[in-house]
MMTF fields as JSON, N, C-alpha, C and O atoms, coordinates in Angstrom:
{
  "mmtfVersion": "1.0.0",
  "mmtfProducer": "UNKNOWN",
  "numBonds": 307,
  "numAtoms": 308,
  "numGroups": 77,
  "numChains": 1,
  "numModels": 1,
  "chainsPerModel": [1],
  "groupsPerChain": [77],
  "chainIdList": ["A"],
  "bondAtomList": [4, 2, 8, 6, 12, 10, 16, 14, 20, 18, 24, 22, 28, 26, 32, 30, 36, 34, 40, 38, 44, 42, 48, 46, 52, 50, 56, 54, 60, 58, 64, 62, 68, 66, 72, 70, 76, 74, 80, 78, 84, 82, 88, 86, 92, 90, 96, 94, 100, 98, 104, 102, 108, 106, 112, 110, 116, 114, 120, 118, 124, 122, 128, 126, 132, 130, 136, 134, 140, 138, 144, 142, 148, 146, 152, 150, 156, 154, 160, 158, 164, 162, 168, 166, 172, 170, 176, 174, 180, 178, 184, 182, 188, 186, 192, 190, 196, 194, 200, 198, 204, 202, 208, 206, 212, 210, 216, 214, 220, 218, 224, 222, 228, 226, 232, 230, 236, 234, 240, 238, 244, 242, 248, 246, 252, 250, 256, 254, 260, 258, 264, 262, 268, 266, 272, 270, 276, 274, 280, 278, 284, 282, 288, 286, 292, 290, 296, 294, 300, 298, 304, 302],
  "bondOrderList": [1, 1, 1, 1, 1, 1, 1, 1, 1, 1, 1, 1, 1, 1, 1, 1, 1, 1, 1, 1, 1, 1, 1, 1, 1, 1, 1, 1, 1, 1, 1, 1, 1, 1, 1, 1, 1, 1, 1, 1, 1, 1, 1, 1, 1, 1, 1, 1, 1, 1, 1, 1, 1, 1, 1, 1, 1, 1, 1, 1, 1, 1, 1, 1, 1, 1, 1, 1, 1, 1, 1, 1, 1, 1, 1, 1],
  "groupList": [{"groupName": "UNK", "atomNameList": ["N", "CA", "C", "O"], "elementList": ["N", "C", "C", "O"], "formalChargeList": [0, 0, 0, 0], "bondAtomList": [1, 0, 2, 1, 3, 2], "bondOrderList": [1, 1, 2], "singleLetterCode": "X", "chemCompType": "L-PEPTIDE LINKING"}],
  "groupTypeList": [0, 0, 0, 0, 0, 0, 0, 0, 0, 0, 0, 0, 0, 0, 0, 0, 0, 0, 0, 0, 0, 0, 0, 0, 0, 0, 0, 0, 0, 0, 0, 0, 0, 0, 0, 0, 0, 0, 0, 0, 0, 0, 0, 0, 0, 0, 0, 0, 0, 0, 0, 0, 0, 0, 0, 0, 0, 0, 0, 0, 0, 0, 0, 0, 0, 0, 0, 0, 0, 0, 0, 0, 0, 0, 0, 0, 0],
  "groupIdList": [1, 2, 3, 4, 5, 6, 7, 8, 9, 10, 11, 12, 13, 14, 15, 16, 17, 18, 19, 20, 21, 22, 23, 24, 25, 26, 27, 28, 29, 30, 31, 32, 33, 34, 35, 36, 37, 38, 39, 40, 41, 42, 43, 44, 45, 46, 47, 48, 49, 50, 51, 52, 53, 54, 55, 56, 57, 58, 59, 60, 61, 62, 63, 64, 65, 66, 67, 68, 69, 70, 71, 72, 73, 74, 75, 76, 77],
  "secStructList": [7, 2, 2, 2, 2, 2, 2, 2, 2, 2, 2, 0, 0, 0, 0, 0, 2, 2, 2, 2, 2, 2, 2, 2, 2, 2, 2, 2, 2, 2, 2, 6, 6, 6, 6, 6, 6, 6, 6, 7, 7, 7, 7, 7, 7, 5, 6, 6, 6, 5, 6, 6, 6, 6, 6, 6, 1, 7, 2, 2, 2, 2, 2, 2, 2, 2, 2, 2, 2, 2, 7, 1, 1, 7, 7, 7, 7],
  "xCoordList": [-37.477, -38.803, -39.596, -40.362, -39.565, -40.002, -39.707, -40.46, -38.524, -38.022, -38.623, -38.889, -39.085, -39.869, -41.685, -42.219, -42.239, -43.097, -43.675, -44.684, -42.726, -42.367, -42.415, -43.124, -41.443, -41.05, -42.114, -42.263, -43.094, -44.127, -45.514, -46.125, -45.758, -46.361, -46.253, -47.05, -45.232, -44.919, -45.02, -45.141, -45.001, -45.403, -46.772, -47.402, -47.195, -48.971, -49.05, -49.468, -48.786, -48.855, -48.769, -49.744, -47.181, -46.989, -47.876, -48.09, -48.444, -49.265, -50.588, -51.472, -50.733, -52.515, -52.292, -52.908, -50.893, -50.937, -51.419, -52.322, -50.345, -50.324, -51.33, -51.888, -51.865, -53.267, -54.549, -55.192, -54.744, -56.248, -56.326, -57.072, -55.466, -55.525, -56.044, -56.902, -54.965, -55.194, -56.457, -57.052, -56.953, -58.355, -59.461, -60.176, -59.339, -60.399, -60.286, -61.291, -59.165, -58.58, -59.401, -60.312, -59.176, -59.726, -61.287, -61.948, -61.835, -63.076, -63.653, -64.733, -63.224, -63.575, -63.77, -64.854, -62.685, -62.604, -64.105, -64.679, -64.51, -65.311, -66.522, -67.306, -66.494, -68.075, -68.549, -69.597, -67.429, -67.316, -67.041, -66.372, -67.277, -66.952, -68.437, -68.599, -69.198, -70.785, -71.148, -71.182, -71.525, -72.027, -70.902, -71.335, -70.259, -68.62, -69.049, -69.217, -69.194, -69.455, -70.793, -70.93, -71.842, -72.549, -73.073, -74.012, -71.929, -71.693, -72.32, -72.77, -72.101, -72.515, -71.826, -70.809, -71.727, -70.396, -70.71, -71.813, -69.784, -70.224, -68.826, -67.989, -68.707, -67.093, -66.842, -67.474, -65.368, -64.348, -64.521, -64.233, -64.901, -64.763, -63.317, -62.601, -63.143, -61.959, -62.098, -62.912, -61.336, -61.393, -61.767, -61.425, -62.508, -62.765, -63.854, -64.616, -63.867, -64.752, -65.744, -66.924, -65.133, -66.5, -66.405, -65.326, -67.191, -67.701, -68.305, -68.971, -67.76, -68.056, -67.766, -68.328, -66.494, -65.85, -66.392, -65.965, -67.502, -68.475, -69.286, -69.14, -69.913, -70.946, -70.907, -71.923, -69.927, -69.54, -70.863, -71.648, -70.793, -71.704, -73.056, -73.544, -73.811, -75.135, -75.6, -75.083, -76.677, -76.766, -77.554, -77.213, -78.426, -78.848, -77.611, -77.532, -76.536, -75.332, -74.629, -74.722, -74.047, -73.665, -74.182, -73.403, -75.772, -76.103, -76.525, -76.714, -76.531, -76.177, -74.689, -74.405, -73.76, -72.546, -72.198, -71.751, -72.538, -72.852, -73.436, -72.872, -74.843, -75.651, -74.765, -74.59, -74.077, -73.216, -72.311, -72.506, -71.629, -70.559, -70.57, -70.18, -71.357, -72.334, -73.313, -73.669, -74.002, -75.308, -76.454, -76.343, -77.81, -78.807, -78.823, -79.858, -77.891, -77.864, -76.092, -75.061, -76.058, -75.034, -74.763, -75.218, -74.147, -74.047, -73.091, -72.065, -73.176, -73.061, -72.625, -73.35, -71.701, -71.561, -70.629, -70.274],
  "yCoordList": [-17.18, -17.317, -16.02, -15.814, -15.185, -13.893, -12.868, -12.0, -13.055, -11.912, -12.097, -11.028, -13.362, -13.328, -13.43, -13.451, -13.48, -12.976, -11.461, -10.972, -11.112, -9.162, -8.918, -8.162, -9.801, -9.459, -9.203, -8.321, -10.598, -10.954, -9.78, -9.243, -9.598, -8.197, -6.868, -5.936, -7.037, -5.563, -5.58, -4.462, -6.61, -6.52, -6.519, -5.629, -7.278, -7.075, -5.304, -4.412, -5.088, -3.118, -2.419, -1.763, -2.355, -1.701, -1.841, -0.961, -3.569, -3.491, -3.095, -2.678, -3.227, -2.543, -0.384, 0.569, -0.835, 1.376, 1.724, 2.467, 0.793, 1.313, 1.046, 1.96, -0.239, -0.614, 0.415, 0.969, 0.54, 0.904, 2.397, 2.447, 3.45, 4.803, 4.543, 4.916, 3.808, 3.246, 2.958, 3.399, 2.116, 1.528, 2.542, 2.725, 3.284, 4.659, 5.95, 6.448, 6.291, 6.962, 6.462, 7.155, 5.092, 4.762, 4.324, 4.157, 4.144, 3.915, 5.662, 5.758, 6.551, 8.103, 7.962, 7.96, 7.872, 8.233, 7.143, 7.677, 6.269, 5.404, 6.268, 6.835, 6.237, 7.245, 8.806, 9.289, 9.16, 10.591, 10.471, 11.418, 9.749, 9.383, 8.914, 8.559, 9.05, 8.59, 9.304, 8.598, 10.874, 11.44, 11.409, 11.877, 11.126, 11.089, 9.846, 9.94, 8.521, 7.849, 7.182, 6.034, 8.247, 8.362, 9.285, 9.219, 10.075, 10.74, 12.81, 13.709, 12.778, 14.294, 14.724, 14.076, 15.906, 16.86, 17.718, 17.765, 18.165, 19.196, 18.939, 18.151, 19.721, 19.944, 18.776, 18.023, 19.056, 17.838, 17.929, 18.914, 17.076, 16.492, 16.042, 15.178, 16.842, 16.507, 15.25, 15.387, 13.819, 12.92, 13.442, 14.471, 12.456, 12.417, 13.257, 12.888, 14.833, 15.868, 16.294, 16.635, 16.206, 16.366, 17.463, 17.652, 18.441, 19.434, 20.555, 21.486, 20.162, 21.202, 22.393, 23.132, 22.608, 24.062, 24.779, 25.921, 24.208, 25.438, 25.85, 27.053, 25.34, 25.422, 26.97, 27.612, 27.26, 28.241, 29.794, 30.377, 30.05, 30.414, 30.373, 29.258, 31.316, 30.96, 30.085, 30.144, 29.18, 28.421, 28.64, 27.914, 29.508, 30.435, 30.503, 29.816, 31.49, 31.861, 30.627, 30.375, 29.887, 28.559, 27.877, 27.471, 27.515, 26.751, 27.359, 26.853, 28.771, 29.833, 29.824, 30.255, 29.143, 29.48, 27.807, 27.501, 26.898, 25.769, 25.463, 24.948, 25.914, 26.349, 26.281, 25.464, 27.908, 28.541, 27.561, 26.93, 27.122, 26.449, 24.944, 24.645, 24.319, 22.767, 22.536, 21.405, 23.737, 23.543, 23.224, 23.08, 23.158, 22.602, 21.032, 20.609, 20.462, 19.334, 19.318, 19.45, 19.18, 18.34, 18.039, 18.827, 17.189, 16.775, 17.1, 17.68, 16.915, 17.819, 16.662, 15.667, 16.674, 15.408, 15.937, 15.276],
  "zCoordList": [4.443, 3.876, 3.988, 3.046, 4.876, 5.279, 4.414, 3.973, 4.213, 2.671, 1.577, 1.027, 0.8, 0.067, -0.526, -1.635, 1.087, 1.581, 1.26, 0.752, 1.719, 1.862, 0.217, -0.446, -0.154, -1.719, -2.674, -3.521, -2.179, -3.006, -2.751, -3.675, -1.45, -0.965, -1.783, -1.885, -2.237, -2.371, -3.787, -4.288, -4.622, -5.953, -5.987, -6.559, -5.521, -5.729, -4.983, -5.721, -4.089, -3.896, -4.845, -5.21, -5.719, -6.786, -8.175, -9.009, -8.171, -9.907, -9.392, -10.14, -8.07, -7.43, -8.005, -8.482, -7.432, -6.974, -8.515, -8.899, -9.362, -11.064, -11.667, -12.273, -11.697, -12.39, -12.009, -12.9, -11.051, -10.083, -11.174, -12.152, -10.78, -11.431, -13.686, -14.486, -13.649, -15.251, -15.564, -16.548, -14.632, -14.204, -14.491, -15.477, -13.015, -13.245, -14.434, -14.941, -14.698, -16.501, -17.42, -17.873, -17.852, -18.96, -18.961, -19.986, -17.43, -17.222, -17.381, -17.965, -17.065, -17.061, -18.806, -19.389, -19.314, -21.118, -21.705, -22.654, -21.421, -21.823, -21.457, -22.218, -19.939, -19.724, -20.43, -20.859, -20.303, -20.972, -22.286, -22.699, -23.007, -24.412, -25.268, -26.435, -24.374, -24.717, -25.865, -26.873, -26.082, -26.597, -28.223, -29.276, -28.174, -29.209, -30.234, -31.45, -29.312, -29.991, -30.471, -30.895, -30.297, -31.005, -32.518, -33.311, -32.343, -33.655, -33.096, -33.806, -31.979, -31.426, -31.471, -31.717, -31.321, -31.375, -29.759, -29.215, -29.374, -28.123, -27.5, -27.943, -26.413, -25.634, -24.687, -23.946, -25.163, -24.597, -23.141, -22.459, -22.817, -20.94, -20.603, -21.108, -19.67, -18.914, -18.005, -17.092, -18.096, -17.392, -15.851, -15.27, -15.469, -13.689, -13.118, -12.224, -13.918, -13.651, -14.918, -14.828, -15.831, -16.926, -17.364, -17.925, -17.357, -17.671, -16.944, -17.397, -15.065, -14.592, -14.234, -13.426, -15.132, -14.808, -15.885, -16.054, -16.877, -18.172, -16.772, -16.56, -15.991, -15.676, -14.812, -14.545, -14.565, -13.569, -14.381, -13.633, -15.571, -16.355, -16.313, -16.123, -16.444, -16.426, -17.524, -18.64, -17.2, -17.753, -19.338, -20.272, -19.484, -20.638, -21.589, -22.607, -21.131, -22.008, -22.33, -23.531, -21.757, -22.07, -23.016, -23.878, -23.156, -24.121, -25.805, -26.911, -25.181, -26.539, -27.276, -28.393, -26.209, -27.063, -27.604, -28.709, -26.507, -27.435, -28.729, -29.694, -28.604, -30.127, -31.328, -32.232, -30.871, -31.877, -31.75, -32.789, -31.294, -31.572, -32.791, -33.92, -31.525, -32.118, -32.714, -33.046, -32.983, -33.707, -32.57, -31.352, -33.602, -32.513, -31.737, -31.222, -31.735, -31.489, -30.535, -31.194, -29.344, -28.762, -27.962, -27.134, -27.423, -26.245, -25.042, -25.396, -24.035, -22.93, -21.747, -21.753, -20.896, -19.776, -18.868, -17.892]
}
């Protein structure tokens, strides 16, 4: 009876390990997907972190090259 105890354990572990990550992925693409599906244009967010490796930039030059890029209008996350 103990072996399938164990058995049964260890499946709920494995669809927790696999689901949970899937989970937070597609919850990242939904949040970071805000400005998209409202019809904005502006740079692709990398799941989990966003957009904080533009930021390394001063923030002046950045939204000048956005401008140029996106126009006066876009969004940013």
């Amino acid at each position: 009876m103990e072996i399938n105890s164990y058995y049964f354990l260890g499946q709920i572990a494995l669809v927790t390990v696999i689901s949970v990550p899937i989970f937070f992925y597609l919850y990242s693409l939904y949040v970071y997907g805000h400005w998209k599906r409202h019809g904005i244009r502006g740079p692709k967010p990398t799941p989990f972190i966003g957009n904080i490796f533009s930021l390394s930039k001063p923030q002046q030059v950045l939204q000048l090259e956005y401008q140029k890029e996106y126009g006066d209008i876009y969004g940013f996350r």
